[in-house]
C-alpha positions in Angstrom: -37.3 95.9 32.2 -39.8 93.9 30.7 -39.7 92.4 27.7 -42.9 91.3 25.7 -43.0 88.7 22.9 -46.3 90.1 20.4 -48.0 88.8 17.1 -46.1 90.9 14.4 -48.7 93.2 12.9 -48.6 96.0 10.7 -48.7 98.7 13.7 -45.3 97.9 14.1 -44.0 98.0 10.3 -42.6 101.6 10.5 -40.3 100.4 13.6 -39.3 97.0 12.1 -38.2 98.5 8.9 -35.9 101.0 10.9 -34.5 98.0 12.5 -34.1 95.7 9.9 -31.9 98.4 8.3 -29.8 99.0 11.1 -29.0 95.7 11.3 -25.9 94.4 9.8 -26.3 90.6 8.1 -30.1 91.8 7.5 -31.0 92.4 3.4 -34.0 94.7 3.1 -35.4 94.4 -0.4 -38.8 95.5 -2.3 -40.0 92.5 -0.8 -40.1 94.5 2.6 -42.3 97.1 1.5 -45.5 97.8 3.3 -47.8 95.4 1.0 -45.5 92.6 0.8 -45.2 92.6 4.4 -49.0 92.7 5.0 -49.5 90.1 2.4 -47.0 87.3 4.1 -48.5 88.4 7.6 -52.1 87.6 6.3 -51.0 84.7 4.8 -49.1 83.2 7.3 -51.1 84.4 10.4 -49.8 84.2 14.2 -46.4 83.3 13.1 -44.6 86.2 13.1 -43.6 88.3 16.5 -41.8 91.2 17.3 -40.1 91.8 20.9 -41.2 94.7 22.8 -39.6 96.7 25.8 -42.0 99.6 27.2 -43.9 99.9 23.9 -40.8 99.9 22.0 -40.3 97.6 19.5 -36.6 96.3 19.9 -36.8 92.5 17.7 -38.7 90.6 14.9 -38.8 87.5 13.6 -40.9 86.9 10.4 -41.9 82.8 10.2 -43.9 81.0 7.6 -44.6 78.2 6.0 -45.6 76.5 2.5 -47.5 73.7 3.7 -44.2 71.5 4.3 -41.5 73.3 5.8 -41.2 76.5 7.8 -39.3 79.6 6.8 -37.5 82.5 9.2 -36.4 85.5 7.7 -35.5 89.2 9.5 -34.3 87.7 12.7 -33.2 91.1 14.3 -32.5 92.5 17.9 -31.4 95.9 18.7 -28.0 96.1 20.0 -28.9 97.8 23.4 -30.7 94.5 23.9 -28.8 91.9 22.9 -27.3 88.9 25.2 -30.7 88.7 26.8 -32.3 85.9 25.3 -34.8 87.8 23.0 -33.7 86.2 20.0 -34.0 82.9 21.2 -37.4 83.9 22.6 -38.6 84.9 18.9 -37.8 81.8 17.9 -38.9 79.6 20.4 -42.6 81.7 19.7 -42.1 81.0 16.0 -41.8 77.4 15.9 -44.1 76.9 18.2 -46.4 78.6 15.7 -44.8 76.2 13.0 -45.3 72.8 15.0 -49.0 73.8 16.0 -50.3 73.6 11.9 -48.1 70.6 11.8 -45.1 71.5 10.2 -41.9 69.5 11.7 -39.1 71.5 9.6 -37.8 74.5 9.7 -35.2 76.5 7.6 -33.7 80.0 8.6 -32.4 81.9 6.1 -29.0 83.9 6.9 -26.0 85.4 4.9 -22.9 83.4 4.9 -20.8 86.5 6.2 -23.4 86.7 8.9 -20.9 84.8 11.2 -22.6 86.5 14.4 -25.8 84.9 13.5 -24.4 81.6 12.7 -22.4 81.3 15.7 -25.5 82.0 17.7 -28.7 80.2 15.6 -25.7 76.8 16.5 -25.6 77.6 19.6 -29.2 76.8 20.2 -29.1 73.8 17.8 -29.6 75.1 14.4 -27.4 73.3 11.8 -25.6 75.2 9.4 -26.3 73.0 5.9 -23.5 72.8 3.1 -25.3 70.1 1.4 -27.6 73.0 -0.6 -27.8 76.1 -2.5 -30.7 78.5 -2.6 -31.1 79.5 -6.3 -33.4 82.4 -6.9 -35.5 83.8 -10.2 -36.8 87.2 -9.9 -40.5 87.7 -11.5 -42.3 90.7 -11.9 -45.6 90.9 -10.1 -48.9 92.9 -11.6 -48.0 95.9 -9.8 -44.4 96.5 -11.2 -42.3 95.7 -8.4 -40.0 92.1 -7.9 -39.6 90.3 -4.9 
């Protein structure tokens, strides 16, 4: 079976959704609705992908960037295609994205109980930093919601 890597659009929100909320070590928040999504697609253009087999959407990775350093979140593959390389495929297509605006670093963001997705983002050379904390503030936006 063939598997295609595509540009993550909003065609394929509805299926990406499903998946990212089948997947354990994945957080779904109101900062996956439909608008956020579109908004960090536009901004961050060509840098997100989704894996396809036959039409069906089966892995996404959403990449972007600040202007410094690069940022993965939703890394997800369904389990019927796991082991096949698709992950490492994703991310192979998102920092390519990454290193063609110029931007050299890249940080993945992953739960700490997620030791499936540790184990493999070291396998292919990621390194798992205890030398920071991610501290977070929640604002609310004009239209009600947080992110």
């Amino acid at each position: 079976m063939e598997i295609t890597i595509a540009e993550f659009t909003m065609d394929h929100y509805e299926a990406a959704i499903a998946l990212w909320k089948a997947t354990p070590g994945v957080g779904v928040s109101s900062a996956d609705e439909p608008a956020a999504i579109r908004f960090y697609l536009e901004r961050n253009p060509g840098m997100s992908f989704v894996a396809l087999a036959e039409g069906r959407l089966i892995g996404t990775i959403l990449c972007g960037h600040d202007g410094r350093r690069g940022y993965i979140h939703h890394v997800a593959v369904h389990p019927d295609y796991r082991r096949q390389g698709i992950a490492t495929q994703l991310g192979d297509r998102a920092l390519a994205s990454l290193k063609a605006v110029g931007i050299g670093k890249c940080h993945l963001f992953i739960f700490p109980q997620n030791q499936t997705g540790i184990t493999f983002w070291e396998s292919i050379g990621w390194d798992l930093r205890e030398d920071v904390r991610i501290m977070s503030k929640f604002m609310e936006v004009d239209d009600g919601s947080s992110c």
